[in-house]
MDAnalysis code that builds the backbone (N, CA, C; Angstrom):
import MDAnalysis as mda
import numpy as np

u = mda.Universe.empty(384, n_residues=128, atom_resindex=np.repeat(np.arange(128), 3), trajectory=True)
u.add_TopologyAttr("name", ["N", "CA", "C"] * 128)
u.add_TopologyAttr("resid", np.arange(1, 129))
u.add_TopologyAttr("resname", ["UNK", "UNK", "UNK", "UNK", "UNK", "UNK", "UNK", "UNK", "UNK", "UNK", "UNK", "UNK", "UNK", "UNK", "UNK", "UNK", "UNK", "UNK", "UNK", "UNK", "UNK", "UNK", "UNK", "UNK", "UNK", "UNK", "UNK", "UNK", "UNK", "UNK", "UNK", "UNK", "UNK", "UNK", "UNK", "UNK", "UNK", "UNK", "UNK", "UNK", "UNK", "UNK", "UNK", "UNK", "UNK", "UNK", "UNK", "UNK", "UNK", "UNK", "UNK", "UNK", "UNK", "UNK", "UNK", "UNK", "UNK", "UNK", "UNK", "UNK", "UNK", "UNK", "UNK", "UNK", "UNK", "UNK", "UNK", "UNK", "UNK", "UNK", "UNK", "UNK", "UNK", "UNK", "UNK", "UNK", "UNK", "UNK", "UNK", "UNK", "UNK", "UNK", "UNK", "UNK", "UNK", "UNK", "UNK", "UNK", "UNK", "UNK", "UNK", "UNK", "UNK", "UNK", "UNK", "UNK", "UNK", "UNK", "UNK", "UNK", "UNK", "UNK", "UNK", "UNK", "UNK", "UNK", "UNK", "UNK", "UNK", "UNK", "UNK", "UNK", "UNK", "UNK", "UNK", "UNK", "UNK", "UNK", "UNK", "UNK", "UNK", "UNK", "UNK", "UNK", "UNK", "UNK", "UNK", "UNK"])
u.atoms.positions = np.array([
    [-14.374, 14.523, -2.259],
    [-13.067, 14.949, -2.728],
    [-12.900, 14.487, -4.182],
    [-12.497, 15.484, -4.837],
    [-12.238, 14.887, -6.433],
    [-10.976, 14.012, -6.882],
    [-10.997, 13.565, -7.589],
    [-9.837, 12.783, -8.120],
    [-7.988, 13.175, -8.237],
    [-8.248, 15.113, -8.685],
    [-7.060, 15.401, -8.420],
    [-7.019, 15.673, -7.029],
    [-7.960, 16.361, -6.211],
    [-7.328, 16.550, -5.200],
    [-7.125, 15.092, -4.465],
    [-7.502, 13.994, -4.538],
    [-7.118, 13.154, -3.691],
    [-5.523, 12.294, -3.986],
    [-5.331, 12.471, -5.070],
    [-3.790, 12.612, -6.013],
    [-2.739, 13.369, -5.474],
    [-3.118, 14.300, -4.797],
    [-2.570, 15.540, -4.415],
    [-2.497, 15.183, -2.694],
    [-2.649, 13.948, -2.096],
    [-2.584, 13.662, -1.170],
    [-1.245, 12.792, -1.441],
    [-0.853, 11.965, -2.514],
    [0.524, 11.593, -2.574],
    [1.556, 11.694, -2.537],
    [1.325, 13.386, -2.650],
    [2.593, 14.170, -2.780],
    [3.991, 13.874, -2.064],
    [5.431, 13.663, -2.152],
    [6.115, 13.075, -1.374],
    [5.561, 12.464, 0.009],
    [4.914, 11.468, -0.620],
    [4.818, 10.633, 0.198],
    [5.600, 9.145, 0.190],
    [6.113, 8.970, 1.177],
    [7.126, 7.562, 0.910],
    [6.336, 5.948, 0.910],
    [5.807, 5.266, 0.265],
    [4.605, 4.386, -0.012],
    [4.989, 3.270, -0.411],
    [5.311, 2.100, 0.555],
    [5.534, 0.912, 0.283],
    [4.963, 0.167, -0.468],
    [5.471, -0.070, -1.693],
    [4.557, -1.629, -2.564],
    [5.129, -2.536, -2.041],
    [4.041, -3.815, -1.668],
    [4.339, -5.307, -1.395],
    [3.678, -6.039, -2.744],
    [4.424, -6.132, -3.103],
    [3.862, -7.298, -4.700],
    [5.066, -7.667, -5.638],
    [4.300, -9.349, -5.478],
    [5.396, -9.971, -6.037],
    [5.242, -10.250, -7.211],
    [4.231, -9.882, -7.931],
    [3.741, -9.899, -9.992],
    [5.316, -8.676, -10.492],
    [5.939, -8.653, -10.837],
    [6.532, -7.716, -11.681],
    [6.098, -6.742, -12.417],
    [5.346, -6.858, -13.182],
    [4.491, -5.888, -13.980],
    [3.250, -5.055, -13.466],
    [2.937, -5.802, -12.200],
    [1.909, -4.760, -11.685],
    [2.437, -4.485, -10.844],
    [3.759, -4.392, -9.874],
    [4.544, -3.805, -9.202],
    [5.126, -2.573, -9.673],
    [5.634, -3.207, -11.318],
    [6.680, -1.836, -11.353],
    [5.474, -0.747, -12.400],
    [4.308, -1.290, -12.347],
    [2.474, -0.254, -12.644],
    [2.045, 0.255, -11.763],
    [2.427, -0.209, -10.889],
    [1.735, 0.760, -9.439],
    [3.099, 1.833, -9.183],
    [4.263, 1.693, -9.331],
    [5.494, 2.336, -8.876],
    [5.509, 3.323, -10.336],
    [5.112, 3.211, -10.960],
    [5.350, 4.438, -12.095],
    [4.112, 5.315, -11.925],
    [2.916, 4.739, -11.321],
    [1.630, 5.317, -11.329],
    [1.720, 6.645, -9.993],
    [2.357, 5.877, -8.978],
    [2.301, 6.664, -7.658],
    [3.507, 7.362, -8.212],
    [4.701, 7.157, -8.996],
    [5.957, 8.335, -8.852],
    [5.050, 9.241, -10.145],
    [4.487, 9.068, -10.928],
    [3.994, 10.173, -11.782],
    [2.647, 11.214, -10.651],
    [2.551, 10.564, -9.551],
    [1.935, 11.782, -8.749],
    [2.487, 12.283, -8.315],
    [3.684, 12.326, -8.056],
    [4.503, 12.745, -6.532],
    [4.853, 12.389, -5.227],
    [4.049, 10.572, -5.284],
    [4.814, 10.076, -4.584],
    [6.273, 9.455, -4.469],
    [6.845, 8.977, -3.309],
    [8.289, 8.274, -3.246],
    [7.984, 6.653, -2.633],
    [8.606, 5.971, -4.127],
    [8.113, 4.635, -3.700],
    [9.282, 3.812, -2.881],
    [9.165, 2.903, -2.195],
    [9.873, 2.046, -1.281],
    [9.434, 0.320, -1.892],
    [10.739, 0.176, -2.322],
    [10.457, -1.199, -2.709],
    [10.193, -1.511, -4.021],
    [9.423, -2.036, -5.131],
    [8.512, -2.851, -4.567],
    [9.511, -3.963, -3.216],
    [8.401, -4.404, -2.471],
    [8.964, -5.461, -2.043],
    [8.168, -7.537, -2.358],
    [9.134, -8.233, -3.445],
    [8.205, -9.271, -3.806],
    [7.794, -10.414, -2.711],
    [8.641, -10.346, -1.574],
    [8.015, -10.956, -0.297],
    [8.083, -10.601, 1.115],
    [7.477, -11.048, 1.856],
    [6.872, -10.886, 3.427],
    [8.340, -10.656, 3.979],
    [9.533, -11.337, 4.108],
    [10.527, -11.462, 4.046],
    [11.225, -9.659, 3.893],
    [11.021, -9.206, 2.962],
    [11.594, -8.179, 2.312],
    [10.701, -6.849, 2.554],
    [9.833, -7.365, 2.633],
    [8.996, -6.058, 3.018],
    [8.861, -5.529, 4.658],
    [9.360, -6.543, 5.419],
    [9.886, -6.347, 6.755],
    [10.820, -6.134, 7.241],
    [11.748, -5.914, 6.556],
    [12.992, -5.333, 6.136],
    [13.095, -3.858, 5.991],
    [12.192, -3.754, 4.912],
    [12.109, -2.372, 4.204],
    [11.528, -1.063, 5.260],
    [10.338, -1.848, 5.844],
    [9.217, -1.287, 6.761],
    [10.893, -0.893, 8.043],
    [11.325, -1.893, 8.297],
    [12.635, -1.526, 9.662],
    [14.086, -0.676, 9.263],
    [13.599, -0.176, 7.634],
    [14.914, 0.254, 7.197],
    [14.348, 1.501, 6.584],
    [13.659, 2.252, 6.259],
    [12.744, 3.173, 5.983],
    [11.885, 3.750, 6.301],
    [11.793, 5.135, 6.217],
    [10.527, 5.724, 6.691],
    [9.642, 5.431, 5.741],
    [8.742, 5.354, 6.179],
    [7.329, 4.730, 5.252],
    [6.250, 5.639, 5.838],
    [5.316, 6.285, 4.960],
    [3.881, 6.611, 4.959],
    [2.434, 6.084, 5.159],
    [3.129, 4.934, 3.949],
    [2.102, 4.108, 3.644],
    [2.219, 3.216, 2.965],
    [1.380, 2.302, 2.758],
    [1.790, 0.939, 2.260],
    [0.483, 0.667, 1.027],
    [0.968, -0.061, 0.385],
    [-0.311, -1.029, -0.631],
    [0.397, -2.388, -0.731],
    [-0.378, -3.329, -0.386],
    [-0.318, -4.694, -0.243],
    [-0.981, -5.896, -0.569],
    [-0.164, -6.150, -1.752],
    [-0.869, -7.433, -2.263],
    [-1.224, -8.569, -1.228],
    [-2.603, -9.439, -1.241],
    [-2.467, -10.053, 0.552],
    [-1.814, -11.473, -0.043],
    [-1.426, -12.026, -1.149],
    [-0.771, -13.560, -1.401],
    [0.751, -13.129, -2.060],
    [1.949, -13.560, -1.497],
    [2.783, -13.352, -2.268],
    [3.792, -14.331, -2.078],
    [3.867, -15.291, -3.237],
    [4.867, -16.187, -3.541],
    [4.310, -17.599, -2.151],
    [2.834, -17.831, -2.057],
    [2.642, -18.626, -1.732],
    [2.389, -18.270, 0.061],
    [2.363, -17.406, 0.495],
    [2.539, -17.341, 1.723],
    [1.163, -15.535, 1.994],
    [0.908, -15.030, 3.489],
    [-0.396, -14.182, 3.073],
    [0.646, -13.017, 3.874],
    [0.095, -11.693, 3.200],
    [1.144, -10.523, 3.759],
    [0.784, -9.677, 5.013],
    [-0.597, -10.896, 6.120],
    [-0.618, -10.602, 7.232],
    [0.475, -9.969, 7.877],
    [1.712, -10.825, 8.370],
    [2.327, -10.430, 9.162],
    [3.382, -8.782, 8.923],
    [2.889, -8.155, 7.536],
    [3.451, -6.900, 7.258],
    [2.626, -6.606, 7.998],
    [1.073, -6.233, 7.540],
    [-0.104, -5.403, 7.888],
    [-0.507, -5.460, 9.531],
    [0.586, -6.590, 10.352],
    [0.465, -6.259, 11.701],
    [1.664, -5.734, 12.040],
    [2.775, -5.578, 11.538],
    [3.945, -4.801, 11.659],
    [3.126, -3.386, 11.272],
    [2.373, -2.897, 10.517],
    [2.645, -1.524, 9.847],
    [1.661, -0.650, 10.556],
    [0.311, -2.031, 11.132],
    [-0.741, -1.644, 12.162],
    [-0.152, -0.849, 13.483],
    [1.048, -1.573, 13.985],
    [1.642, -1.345, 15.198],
    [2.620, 0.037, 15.275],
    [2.616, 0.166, 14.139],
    [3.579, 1.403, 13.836],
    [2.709, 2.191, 13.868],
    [1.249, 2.404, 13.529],
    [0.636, 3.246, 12.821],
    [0.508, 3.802, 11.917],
    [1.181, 3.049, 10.397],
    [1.447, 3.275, 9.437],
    [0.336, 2.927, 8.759],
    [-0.767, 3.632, 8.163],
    [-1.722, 3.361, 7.103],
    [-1.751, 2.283, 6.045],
    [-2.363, 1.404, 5.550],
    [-2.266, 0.489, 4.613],
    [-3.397, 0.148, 3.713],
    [-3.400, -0.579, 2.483],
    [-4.764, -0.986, 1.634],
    [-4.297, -2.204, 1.509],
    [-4.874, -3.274, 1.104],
    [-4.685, -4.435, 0.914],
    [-5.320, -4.304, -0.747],
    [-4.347, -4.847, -1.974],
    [-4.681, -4.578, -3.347],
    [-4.453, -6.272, -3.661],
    [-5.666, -6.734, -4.215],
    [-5.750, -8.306, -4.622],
    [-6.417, -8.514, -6.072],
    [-6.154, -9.493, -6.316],
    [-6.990, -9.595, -8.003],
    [-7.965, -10.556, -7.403],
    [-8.165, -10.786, -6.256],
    [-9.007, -12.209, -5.847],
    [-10.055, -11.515, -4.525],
    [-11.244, -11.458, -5.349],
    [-11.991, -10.505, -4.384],
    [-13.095, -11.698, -3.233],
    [-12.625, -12.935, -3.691],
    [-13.299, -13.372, -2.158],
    [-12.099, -13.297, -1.305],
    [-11.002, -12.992, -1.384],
    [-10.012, -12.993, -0.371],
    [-10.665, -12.791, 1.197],
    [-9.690, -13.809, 1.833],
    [-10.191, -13.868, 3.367],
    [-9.068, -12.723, 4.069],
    [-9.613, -11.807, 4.305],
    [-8.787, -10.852, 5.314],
    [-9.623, -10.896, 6.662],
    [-8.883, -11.586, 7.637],
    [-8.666, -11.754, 9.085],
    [-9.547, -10.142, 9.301],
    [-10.706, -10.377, 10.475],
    [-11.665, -9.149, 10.815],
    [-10.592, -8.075, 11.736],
    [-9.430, -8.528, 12.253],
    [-8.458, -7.381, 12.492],
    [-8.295, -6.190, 11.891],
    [-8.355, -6.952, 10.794],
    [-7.723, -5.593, 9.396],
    [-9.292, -5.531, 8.763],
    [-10.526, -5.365, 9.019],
    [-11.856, -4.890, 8.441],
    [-11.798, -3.731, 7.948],
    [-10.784, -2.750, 8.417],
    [-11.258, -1.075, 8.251],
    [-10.490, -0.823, 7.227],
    [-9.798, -2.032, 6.711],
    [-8.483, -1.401, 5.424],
    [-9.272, -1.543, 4.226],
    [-8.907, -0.644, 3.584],
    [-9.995, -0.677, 2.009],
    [-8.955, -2.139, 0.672],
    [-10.164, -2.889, 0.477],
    [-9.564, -3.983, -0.103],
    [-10.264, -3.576, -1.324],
    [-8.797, -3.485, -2.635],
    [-9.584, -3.206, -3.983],
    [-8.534, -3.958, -5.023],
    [-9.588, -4.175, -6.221],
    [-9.281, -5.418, -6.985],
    [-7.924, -4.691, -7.959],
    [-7.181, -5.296, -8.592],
    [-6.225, -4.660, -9.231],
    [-6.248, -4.609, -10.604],
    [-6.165, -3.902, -11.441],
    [-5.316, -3.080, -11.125],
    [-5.930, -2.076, -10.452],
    [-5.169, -1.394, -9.557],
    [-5.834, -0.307, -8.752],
    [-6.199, 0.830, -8.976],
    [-7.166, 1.410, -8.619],
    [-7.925, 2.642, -8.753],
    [-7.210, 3.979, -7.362],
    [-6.155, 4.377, -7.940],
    [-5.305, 5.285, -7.577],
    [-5.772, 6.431, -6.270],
    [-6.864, 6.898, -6.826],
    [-7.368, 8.160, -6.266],
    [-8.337, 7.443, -4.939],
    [-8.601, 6.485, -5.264],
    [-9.285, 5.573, -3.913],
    [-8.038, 5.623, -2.843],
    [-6.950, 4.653, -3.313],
    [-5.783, 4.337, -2.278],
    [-5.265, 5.445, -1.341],
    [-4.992, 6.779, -2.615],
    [-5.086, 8.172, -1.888],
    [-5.005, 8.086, -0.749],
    [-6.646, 8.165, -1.302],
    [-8.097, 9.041, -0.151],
    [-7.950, 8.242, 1.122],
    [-7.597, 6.580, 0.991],
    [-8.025, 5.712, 2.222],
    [-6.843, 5.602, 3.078],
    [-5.538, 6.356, 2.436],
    [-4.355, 6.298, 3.164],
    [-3.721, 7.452, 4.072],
    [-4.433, 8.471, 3.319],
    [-3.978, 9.739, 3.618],
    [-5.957, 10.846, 3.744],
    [-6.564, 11.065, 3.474],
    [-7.673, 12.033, 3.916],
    [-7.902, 12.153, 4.904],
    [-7.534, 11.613, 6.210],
    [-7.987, 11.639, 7.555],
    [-6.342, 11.861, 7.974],
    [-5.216, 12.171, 7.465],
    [-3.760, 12.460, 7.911],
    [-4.000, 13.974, 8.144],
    [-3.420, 13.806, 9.483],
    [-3.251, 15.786, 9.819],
    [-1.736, 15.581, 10.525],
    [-0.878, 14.543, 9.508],
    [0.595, 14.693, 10.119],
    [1.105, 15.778, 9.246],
    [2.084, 16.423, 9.174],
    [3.060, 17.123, 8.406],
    [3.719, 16.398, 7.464],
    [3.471, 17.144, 5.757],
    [4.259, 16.260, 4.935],
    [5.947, 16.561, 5.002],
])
């Protein structure tokens, strides 16, 4: 799949950021609304992003896994249980992600867009 078309998988899509950096929060939220996605959040902690996830329809998620000292496991088993798609986005690539979550694509940040796409949505045969 090429780069636009996997871009073209964002399309109103409603896509939770969990990250608590400011500047690469509100970089990922201008990056996904200049595709056509609809962002939710950011949310800067575990706290807030479990909130958001019980107060919103959500698509999909990207998730920083450390935020403000604490790990954003307990979203990614909220969003697992929903069946809500997720990536885990870290600047720290020995990060320990628990073998639960093995199948989620873990990529260094700043993020490579057309990857997150593809790993959130190419295998979706829901209705946008």
């Amino acid at each position: 799949m090429k780069q636009d078309e996997r871009l073209q998988l964002l399309l109103n899509r409603k896509i939770l950021i969990v990250e608590d950096e400011y500047f690469v929060a509100d970089e990922t939220r201008q990056l996904l609304q200049s595709n056509g996605a609809v962002v939710v959040g950011p949310a800067p902690s575990v706290e807030v992003g479990l909130l958001l996830i019980d107060s919103e329809k959500i698509d999909g998620a990207i998730l920083d896994i450390r935020l403000q000292g604490e790990t954003v496991f307990a979203i990614a088993e909220r969003l697992q249980s929903l069946g809500i798609p997720f990536v885990f986005a870290t600047a720290y690539l020995e990060s320990n992600v628990p073998e639960q979550y093995g199948g989620y694509l873990l990529c260094e940040k700043p993020t490579e867009l057309g990857a997150i796409a593809a790993a959130l949505f190419s295998s979706d045969q829901r209705d946008h």
